[in-house]
C-alpha positions in Angstrom: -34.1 -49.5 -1.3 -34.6 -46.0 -3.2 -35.9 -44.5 0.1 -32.7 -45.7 1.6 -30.3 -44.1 -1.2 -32.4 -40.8 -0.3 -31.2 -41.0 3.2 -28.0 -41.4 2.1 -27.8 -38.6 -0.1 -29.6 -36.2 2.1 -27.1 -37.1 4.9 -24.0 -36.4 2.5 -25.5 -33.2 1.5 -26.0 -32.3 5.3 -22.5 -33.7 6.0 -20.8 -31.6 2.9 -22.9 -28.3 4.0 -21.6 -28.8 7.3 -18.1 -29.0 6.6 -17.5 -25.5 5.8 -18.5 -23.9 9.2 -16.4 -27.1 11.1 -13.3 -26.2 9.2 -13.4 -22.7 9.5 -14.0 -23.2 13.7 -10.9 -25.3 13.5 -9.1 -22.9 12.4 -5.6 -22.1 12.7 -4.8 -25.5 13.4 -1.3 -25.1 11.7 0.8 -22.3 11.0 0.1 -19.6 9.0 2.2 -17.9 6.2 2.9 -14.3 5.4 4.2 -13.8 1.9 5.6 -10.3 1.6 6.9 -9.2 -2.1 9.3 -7.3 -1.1 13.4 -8.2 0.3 13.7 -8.6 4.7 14.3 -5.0 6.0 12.3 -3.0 4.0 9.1 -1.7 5.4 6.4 -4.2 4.4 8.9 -7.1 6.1 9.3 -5.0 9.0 5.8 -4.9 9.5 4.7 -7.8 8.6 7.2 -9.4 11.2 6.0 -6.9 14.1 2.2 -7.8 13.7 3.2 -11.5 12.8 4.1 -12.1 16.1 1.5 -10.5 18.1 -0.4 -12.5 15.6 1.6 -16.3 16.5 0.7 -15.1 20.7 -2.7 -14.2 19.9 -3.5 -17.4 17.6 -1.5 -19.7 19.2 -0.1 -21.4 16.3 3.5 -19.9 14.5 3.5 -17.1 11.8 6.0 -17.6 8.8 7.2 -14.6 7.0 8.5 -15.6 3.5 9.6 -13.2 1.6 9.0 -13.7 -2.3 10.8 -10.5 -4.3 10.9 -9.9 -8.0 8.8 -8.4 -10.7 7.6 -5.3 -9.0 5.7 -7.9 -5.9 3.9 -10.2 -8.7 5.7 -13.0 -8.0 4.4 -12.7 -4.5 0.9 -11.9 -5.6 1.0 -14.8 -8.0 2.0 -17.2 -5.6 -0.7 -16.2 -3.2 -3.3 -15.8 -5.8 -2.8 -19.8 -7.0 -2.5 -20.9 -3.3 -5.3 -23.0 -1.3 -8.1 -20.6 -0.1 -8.0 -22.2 3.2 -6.6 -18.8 5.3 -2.9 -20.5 5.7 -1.4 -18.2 3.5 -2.0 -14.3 2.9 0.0 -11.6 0.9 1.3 -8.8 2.9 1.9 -5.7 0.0 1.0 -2.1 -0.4 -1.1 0.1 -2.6 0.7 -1.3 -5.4 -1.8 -4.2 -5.8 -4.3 -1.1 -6.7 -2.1 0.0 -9.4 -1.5 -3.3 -10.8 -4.5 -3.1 -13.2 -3.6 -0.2 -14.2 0.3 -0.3 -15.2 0.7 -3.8 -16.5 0.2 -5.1 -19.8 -0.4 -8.7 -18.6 -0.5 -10.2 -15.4 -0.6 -14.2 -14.5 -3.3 -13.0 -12.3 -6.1 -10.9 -11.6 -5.3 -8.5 -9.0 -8.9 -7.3 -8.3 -10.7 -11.0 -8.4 -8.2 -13.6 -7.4 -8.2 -12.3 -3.9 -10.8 -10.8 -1.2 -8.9 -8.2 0.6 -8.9 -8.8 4.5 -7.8 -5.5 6.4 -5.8 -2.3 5.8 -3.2 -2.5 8.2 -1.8 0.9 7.7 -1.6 4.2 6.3 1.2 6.5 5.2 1.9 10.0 4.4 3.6 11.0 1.4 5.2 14.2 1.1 6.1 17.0 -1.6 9.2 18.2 -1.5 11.7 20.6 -3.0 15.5 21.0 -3.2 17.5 24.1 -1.4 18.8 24.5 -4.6 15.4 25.9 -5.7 15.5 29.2 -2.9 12.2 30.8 -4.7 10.1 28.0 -4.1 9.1 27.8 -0.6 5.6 26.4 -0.7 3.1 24.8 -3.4 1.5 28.4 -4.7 5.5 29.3 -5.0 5.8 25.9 -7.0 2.8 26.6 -9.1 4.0 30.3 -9.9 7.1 29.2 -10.9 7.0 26.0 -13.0 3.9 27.6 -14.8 6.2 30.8 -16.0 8.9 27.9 -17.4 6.7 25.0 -18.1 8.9 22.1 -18.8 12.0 23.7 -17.1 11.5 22.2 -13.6 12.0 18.2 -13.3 11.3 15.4 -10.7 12.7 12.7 -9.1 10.9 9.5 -9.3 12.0 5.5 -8.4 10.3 3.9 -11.2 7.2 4.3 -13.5 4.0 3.5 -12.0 5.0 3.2 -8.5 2.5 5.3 -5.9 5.7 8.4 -5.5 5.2 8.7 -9.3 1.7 8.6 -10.0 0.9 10.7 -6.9 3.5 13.1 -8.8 1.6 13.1 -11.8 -2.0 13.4 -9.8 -0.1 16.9 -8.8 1.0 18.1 -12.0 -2.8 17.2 -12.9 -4.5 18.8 -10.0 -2.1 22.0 -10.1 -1.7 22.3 -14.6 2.3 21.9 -13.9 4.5 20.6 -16.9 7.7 19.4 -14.7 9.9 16.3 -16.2 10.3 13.1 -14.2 14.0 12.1 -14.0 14.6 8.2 -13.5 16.4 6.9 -10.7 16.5 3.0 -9.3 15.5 4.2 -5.9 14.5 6.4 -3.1 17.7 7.4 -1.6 19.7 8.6 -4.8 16.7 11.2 -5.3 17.2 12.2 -1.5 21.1 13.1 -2.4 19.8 14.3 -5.7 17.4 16.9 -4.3 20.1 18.0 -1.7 22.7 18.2 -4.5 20.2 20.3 -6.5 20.4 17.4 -9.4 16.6 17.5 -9.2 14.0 20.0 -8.0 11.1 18.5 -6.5 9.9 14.9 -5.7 7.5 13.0 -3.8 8.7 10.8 -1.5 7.5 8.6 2.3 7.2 11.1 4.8 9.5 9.1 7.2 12.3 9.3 4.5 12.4 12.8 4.3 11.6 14.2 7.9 14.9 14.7 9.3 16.3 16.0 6.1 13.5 18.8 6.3 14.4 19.2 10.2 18.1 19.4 9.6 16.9 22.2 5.9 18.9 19.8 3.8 15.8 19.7 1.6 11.9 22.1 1.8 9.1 20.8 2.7 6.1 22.0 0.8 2.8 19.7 1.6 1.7 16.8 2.4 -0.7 14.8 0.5 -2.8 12.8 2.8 -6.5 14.7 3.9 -4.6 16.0 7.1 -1.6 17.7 8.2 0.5 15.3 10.0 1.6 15.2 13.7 5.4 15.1 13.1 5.5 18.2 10.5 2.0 20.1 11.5 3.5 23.5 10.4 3.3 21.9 7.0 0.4 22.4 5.0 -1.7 19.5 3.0 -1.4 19.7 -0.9 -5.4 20.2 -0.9 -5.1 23.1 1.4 -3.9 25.1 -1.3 -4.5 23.2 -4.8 -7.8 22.0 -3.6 -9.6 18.4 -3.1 -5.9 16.2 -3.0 -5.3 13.1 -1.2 -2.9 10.2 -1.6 -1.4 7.8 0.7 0.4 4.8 0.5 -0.5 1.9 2.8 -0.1 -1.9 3.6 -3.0 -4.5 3.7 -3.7 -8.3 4.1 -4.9 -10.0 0.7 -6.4 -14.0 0.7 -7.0 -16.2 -2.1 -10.8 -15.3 -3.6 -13.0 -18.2 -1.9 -11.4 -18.0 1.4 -13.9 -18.8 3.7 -15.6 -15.5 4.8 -15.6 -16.5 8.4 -11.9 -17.3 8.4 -11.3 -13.8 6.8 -13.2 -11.9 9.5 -11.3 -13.9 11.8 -8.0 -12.6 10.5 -8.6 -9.2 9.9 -10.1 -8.9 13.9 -6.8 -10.1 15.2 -5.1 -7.8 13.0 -6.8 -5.3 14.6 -6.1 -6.8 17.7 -2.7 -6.7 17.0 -2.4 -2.9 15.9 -3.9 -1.8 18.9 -1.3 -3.2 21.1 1.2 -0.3 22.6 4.2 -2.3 22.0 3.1 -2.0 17.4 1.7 1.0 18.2 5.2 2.8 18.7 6.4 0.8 16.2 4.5 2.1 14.0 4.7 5.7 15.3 9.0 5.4 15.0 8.2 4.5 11.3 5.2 7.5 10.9 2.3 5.2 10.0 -0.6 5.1 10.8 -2.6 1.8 12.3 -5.6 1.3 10.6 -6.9 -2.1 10.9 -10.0 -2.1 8.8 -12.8 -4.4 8.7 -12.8 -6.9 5.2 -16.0 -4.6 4.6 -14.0 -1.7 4.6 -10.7 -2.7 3.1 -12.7 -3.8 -0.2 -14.4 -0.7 -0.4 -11.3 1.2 -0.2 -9.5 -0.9 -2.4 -11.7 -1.0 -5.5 -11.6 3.2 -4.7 -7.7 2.9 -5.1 -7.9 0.8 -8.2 -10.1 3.4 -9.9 -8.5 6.2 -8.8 -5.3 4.7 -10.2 -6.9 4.0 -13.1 -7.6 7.2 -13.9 -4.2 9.0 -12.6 -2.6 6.5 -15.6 -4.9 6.9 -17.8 -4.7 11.1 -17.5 -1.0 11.3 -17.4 -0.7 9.0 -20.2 2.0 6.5 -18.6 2.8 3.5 -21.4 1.5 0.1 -19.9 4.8 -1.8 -18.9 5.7 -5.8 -19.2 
């Protein structure tokens, strides 16, 4: 009798290792949700439904994008965060998941450990720019000149504390010892009409935003801040070509529930990859001026927990209150 209840436990335990591999083989077996923080049309949606369906073909099984808005993307993340780790539902969102732990007072969730980041899907170029209205300031050492003679005379235009225009702002005034005011505005496009107006002097804002009002000279163009110069402005000089060691990009990236099976994770970040190399996102992607990335989980994480120091450190420098 007792070496019969051995058996039977030793088969169980075989049975219960087991099931972990069988699942994740079986997998998708249903369809798949992509929860995106962010309202349909704006440029994590757009993206998320472009790779979504090369993602359904490739699968086989349908691709859901829900969009989940409100609270600067943590309802999103929140939702994904208490979801089943079974690889049926991932969060779609950008680099501001890696200045989450920095910005926020509390959270309903850990943005570092309730998920295992899957791939980087893209990268994008910020840019630096300045208004007409501002005729001595033609490029960064012209910026630096002049705000250093007037400190606290020149201002910015920024969409909201602690979003990456902002703090890659403030990593500027940092890297370059400038004192220029941030001006509040509820989004992007006001400071575009502010800068042409002359409201505000300088801002930061997505390189695909701003490129055909610096190739029509309604606003100046003074660097970029990724690590290179970028193919659709290469006359225009990085930031760390002339302040030194600067880079800052926004991106996009696939995030899981922590414990999703690793093997289901690799699975989805290869036919990500998959995915972005296609022709068809490819000029997507090249319309919108991002870059396809398509990073291995290995990769992503490494990059991320780079971000979430890096972050870190820009709030913790420019001395940015924590908000609710």
């Amino acid at each position: 009798m007792r070496l019969t209840q051995l058996m039977l436990v030793a088969m169980t335990c075989v049975a219960c290792c087991a099931g972990g591999p069988i699942f994740a083989q079986d997998y998708p077996n249903r369809p798949v949700r992509i929860v995106v923080p962010f309202a349909a049309g704006g440029s994590v949606d757009l993206l998320a439904r472009v790779v979504g369906g090369r993602l359904s073909e490739q699968i086989k099984q349908p691709v859901v994008i829900e969009n989940r808005t409100g609270a600067g993307g943590n309802i999103a993340a929140d939702m994904v965060a208490k979801s089943a780790p079974d690889g049926y539902t991932i969060l779609q969102t950008t680099v501001g998941q890696a200045i989450a732990p920095a910005i926020f007072r509390k959270l309903p969730f850990d943005p570092v450990n309730d998920f295992v980041p899957v791939t980087q899907l893209t990268s994008s170029t910020l840019i630096l720019v300045a208004s007409p209205h501002l005729p001595m300031v033609k490029s960064i050492p012209d910026l630096v000149e002049f705000a250093k003679a007037r400190p606290g005379t020149l201002n910015y235009g920024m969409s909201g504390a602690g979003n990456p225009l902002h703090l890659t702002m403030e990593m500027i005034k940092v890297a370059a010892g400038l004192d220029i005011v941030g001006v509040p505005y509820k989004a992007d496009a006001p400071i575009m009409a502010a800068l042409i107006s002359g409201e505000v002097h300088v801002a930061v804002v997505p390189l695909s935003m701003a490129r055909p009002l610096v190739e029509s000279g309604q606003i100046r163009a003074l660097g970029v801040t990724g690590t290179r110069r970028s193919s659709v402005l290469p006359d225009v000089l990085t930031i760390s070509e002339t302040v030194g060691h600067f880079e800052s990009s926004s991106w996009q990236g696939w995030f899981a529930p922590a414990k999703t099976p690793r093997s289901i994770v690799d699975l989805l970040a290869a036919e990500a990859a998959k995915a972005l190399a296609t022709p068809e996102v490819r000029e997507r992607l090249r319309e919108w001026v991002n870059e396809p990335v398509g990073s291995t989980p290995a990769q992503f994480e490494t990059f991320f927990r780079a971000e979430v120091a890096k972050f870190g450190r820009v709030v913790n420098e420019a001395h940015i209150p924590l908000q609710d």
